[in-house]
C-alpha positions as CSV (number, residue, x, y, z in Angstrom):
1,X,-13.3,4.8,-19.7
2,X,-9.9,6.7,-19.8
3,X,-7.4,4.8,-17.9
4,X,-6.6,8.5,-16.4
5,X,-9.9,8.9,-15.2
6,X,-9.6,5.1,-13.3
7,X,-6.4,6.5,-11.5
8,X,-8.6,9.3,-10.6
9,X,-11.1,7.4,-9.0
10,X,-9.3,5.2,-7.6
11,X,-7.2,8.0,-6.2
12,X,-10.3,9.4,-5.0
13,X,-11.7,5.7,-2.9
14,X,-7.8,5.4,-1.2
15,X,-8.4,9.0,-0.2
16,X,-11.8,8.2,1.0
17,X,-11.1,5.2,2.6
18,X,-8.2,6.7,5.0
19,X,-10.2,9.4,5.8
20,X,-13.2,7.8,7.4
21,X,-11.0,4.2,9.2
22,X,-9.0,7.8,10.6
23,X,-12.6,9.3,11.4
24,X,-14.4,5.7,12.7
25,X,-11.3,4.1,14.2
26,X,-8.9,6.8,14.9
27,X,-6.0,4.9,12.9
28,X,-4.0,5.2,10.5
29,X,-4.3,3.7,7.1
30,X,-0.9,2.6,6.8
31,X,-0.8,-1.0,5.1
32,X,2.2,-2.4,7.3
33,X,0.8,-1.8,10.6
34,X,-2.5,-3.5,9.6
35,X,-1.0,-6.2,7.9
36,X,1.3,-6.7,11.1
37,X,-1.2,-6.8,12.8
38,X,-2.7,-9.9,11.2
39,X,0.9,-11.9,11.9
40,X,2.5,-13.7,14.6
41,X,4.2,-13.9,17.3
42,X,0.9,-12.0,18.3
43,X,-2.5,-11.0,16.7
44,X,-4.0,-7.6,17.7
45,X,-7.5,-7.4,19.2
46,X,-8.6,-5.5,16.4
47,X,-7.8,-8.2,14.1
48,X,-11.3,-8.5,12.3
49,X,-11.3,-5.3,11.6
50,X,-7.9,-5.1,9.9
51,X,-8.7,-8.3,7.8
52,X,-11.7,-6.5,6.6
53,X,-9.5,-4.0,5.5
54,X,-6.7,-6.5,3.9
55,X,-10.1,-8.3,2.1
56,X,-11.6,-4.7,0.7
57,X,-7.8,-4.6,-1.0
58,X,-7.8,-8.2,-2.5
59,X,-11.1,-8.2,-3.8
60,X,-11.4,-4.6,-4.9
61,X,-9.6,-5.4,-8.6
62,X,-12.4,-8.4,-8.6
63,X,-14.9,-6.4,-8.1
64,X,-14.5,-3.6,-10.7
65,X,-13.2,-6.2,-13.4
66,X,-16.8,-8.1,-12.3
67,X,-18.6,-4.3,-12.9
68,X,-16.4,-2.8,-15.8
69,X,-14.7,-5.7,-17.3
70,X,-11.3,-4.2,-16.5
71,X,-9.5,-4.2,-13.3
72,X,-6.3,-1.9,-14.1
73,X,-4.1,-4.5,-12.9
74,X,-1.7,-6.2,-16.1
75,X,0.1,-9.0,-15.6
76,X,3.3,-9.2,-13.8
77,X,6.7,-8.5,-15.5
78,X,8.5,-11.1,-13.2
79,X,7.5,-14.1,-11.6
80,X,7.3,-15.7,-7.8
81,X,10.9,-16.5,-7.5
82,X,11.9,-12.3,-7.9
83,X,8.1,-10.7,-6.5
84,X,8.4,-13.4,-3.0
85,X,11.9,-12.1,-2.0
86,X,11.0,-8.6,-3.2
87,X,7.6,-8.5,-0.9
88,X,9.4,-9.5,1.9
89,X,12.3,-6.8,2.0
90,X,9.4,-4.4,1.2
91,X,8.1,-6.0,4.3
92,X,11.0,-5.6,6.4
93,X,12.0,-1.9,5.3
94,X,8.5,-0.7,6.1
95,X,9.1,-2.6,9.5
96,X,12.4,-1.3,9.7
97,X,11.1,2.6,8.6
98,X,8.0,2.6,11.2
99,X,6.0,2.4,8.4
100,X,5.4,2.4,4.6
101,X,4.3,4.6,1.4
102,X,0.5,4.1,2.4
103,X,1.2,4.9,6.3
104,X,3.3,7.7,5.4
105,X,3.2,9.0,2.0
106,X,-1.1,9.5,1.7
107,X,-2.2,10.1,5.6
108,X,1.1,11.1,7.0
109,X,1.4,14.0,4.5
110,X,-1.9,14.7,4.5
111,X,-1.4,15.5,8.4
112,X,1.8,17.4,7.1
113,X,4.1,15.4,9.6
114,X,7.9,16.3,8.6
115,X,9.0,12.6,9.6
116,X,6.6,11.7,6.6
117,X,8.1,13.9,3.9
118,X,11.2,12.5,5.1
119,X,10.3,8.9,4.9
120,X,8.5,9.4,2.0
121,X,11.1,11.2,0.1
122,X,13.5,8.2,1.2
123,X,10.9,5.7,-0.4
124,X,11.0,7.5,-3.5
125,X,14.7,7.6,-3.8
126,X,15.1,4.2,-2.8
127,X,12.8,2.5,-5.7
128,X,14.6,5.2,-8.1
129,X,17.8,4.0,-7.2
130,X,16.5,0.1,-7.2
131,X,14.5,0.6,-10.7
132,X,17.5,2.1,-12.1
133,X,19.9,-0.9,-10.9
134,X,17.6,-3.4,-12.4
135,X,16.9,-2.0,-15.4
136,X,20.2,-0.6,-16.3
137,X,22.9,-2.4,-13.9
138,X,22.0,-5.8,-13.6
């Protein structure tokens, strides 16, 4: 299979999957806020559902390499010591920004909301800015 037409699909299940935890929960499919959800000083009362969620995510790659032999994912370019301090300043801007690309960039600009373009546009600039750095700077 094409590896455009996996981007396509997989395009296609995010898509899906916002739309119907909007339609059966009524909330946003914005990775932060569930995954904050999951962490302490407090767990929210909808916390099974949001580790469903967080599971589907882990164990989709497993499942489609288990079906087509190929998961998409290659290996990663730099190890724990660069992608642990990098996942937790993801962490904290998306905490700091009310949200993250998921949150914003897929359902909040599907809804059209202007403080999404605006966030989303700052998230865009941001890894330009950071990829060019570390490829070209440091």
């Amino acid at each position: 299979m094409h590896p455009f037409l996996f981007a396509a699909i997989g395009g296609a299940l995010i898509g899906v999957s916002v739309v119907l935890l909007m339609l059966l929960t009524g909330r946003i499919g914005g990775i932060s806020g569930i995954m904050g959800g999951l962490l302490p000083p407090s767990l929210a009362d909808d916390w099974r559902l949001r580790l469903a969620f967080i599971a589907g995510l882990l164990l989709a790659p497993l499942i489609l390499d288990a079906v087509a032999g190929f998961n998409g994912i290659g290996a990663p370019t730099a190890g724990f010591a660069v992608l642990i301090p990098a996942g937790l300043l993801v962490g904290s801007g998306s905490a700091l920004g009310n949200g993250c690309t998921s949150g914003h960039g897929i359902c909040g600009l599907a809804r059209l909301s202007p403080r999404s373009a605006v966030a989303t546009v700052a998230f865009v600039a941001v890894a330009a800015v950071t990829v060019f750095v570390m490829r070209h700077v440091i």
